[in-house]
N, C-alpha and C positions, 0 to 999 in steps of 0.2 A: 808153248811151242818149243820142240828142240831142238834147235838149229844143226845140229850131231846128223839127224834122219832124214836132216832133208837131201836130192838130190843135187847133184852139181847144178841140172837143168834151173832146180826151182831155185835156187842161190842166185844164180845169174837172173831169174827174169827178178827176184827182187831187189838185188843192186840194179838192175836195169828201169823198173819201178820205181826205186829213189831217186836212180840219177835224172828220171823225169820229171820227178816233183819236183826236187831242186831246182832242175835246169826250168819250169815253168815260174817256180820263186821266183828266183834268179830275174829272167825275160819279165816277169809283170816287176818285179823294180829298177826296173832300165828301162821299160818304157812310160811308168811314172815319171821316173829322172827326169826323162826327154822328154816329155810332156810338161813338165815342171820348169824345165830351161826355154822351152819354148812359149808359153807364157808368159812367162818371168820377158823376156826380149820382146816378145808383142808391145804386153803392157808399157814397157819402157819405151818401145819407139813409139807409141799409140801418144803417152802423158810427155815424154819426154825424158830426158836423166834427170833433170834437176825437180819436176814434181815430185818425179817416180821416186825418188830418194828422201825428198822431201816428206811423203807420204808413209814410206820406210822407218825416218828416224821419228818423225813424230809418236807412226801408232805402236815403234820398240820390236812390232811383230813383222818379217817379212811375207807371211802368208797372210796375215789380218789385213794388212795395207794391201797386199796385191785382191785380197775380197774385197776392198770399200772400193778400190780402183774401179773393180767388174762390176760393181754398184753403180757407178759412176754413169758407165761407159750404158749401161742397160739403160739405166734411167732416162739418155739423155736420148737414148734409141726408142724412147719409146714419146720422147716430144716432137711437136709439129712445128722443127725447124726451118727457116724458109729464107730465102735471100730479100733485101731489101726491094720492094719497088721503087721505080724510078723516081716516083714524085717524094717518095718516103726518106730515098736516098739523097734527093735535091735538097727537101727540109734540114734534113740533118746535117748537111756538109756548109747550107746555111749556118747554121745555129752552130758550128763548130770555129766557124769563119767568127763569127759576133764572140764568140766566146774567145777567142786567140786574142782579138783586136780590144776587146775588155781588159785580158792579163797585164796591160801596162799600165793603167789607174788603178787596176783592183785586181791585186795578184788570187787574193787568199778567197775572195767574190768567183773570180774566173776558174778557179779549182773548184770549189764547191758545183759548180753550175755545170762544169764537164764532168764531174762523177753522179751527176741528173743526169746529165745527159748520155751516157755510157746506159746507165739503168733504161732511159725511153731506148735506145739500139737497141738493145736489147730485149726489150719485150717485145717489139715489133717484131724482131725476127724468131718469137716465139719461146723463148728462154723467160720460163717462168722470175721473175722479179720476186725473191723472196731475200733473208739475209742473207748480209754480203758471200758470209763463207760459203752458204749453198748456190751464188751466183757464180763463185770463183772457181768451185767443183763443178757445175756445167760448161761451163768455159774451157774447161783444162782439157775435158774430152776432144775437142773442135777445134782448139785453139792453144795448144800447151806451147809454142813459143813465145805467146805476149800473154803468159798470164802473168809469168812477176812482173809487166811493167805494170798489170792492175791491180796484185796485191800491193808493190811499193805506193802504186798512185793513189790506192786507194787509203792506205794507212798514213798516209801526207796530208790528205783533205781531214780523216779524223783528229788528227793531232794539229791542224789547221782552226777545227773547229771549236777546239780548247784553248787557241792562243799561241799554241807548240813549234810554231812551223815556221820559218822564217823566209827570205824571200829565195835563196835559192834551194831548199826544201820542193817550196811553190812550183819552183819554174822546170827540175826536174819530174815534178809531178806532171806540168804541162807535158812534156818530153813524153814520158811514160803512156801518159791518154793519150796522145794521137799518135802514139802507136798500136795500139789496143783497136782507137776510134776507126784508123785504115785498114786494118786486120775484120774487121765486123762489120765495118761499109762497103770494105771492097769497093773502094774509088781508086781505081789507079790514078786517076789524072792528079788526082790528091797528093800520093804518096810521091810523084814526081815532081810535083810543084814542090813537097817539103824537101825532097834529098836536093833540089837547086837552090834553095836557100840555108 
């Protein structure tokens, strides 16, 4: 082609021609961007900052961590999540109460028995019960405020179980489950009765 023969006309309709292509370049990478920042702030208010970060520096990748995140979030969308029944809810706030009132003879006993009992909350309300890490990843979706107090509390009771753990270890563990435990029961009268004490 030699650009010498062509007319002015057809010069311009093909800078005009480029400057479409370009300018459509251009537009679908800006609204990828924006697409990509908006995501990116879903996910974050969705998990949190400190999961979302957490999930960040672990997997090295920001796009791999924000897929496992959407993994997450799909997964946990596609269980039959459910709120406690009343009676389900009385058992448990039971069994929470025995369990508090145990931590004064048997600190390292009374932790054990609240990260049981964290696991029965939680199958009840339909959150498949498998290891801990795939429990803490359903969780984070629903609940990404109190999930470090279930990874600290949880990694208290394992290092508990080896001898590791001493007594106030123990008792912020305690601290940790019932916050986790009021967040999943959704007892307010609970949560009132512990901010008065």
């Amino acid at each position: 082609m030699d650009i010498t023969a062509l007319s002015t006309t057809q010069l311009a309709l093909i800078v005009a021609l480029a400057a479409v292509v370009v300018g459509g370049i251009v537009a679908a990478i800006a609204a990828w961007l924006f697409f990509r920042k908006r995501r990116t702030e879903r996910l974050r208010h969705q998990f949190g900052g400190v999961e979302y970060d957490r999930v960040v520096k672990e997997d090295g990748s920001k796009r791999h961590a924000e897929a496992e995140l959407k993994e997450r979030a799909d997964r946990v969308e596609g269980l039959s999540i459910r709120p406690l029944a009343p009676a389900d809810r009385a058992r448990f706030v039971e069994s929470w109460v025995r369990i508090q009132t145990r931590f004064v003879d048997g600190p390292g006993g009374a932790v054990t028995e609240a990260d049981q009992l964290m696991g029965d909350v939680m199958s009840t309300r339909g959150y498949p019960v498998s290891a801990f890490v795939q429990r803490a990843g359903d969780i984070s979706v629903d609940h990404p405020t109190v999930l470090q107090n279930y990874r600290t509390a949880h990694e208290v009771a394992v290092r508990q179980t080896q001898g590791k753990a001493n007594t106030e270890d123990l008792r912020q563990a305690m601290i940790h489950y019932r916050t986790l435990f009021e967040e999943l029961v959704g007892e307010p009268e609970l949560a009132q009765t512990a901010a008065a004490s």
